[in-house]
N, C-alpha and C positions, 0 to 999 in steps of 0.2 A: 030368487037368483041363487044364494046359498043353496038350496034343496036341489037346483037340477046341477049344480057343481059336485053335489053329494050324488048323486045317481049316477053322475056318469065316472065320477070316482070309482062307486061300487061296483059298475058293471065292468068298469076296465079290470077291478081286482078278479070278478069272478070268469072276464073270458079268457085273460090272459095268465096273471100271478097263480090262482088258484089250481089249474089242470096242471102248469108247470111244475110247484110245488109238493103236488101230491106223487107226480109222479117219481122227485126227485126224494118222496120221504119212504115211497114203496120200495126204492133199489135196497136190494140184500145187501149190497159194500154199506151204503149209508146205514142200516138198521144196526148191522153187524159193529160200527162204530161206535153207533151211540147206543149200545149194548153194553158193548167194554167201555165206554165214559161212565156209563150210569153205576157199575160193576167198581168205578173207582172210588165212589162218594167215599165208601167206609172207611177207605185210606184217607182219603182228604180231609178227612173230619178229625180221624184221629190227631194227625199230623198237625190242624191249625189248633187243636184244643192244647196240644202238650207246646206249640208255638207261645199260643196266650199266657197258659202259665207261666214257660217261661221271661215272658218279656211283658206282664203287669205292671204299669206304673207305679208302684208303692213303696218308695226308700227301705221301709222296713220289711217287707215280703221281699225286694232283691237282696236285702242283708241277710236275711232267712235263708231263703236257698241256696245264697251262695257260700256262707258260711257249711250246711250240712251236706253242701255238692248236690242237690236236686237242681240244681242248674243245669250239670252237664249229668244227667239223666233226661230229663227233659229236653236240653239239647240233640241228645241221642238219638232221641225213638224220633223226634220230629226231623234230622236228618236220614234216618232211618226209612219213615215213611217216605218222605218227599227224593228220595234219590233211588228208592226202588219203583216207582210210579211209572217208568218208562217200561219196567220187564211186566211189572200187572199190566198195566194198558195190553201191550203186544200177546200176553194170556187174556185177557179176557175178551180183546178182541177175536182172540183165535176161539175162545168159545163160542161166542159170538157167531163165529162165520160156519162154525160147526154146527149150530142151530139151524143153519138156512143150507145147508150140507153145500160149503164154498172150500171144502179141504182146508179149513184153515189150521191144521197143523202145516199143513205146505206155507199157508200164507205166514206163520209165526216163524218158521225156520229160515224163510227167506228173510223176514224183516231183520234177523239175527243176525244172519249171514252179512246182510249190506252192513250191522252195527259192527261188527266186527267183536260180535260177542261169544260167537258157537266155533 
């Protein structure tokens, strides 16, 4: 009984889920996106690593840093990273769409323009 509930699981995934999804992961917007997502890690990473530092549980490592001001150095860069992340995103996405030739300097200029940043 289980096994033909499993089969017909499967086949529902592979006539319907699967043509769907692939076709939704071939689109140049979708690759172009997760392009510039993938393009962001290095920032993400920097950003949660100098987060960690800064907010360690250890009474005497926050007495440490706080006293030599690595506190608000660490605070910095990690606000640093994580409040520039929206202008990488919008570049790397426009790499991105430059790879699949989608003019995304047009596309980055517009998303500027709607930000009210250009």
């Amino acid at each position: 009984m289980d096994e033909t509930k499993d089969n017909a699981f499967m086949r529902f995934l592979n006539e319907k889920l699967v043509p769907f999804s692939t076709k939704v992961a071939q689109n140049k917007y979708i690759q172009s996106i997760g392009q510039g997502s993938m393009g962001l890690m290095a920032i993400i990473l920097v950003g949660s690593i100098f987060n960690l530092f800064n907010t360690f549980p250890i009474e005497a490592y926050q007495g440490f840093i706080t006293s030599t001001g690595l506190s608000d150095v660490f605070n910095a860069i990690y606000n640093a990273a994580m409040n520039f992340m929206g202008l990488f995103m919008v570049a790397s996405v426009a790499r991105g769409a430059d790879d699949h030739r989608l003019h995304g300097h047009r596309l980055s200029c517009k998303t500027l323009d709607q930000k009210g940043l250009r």
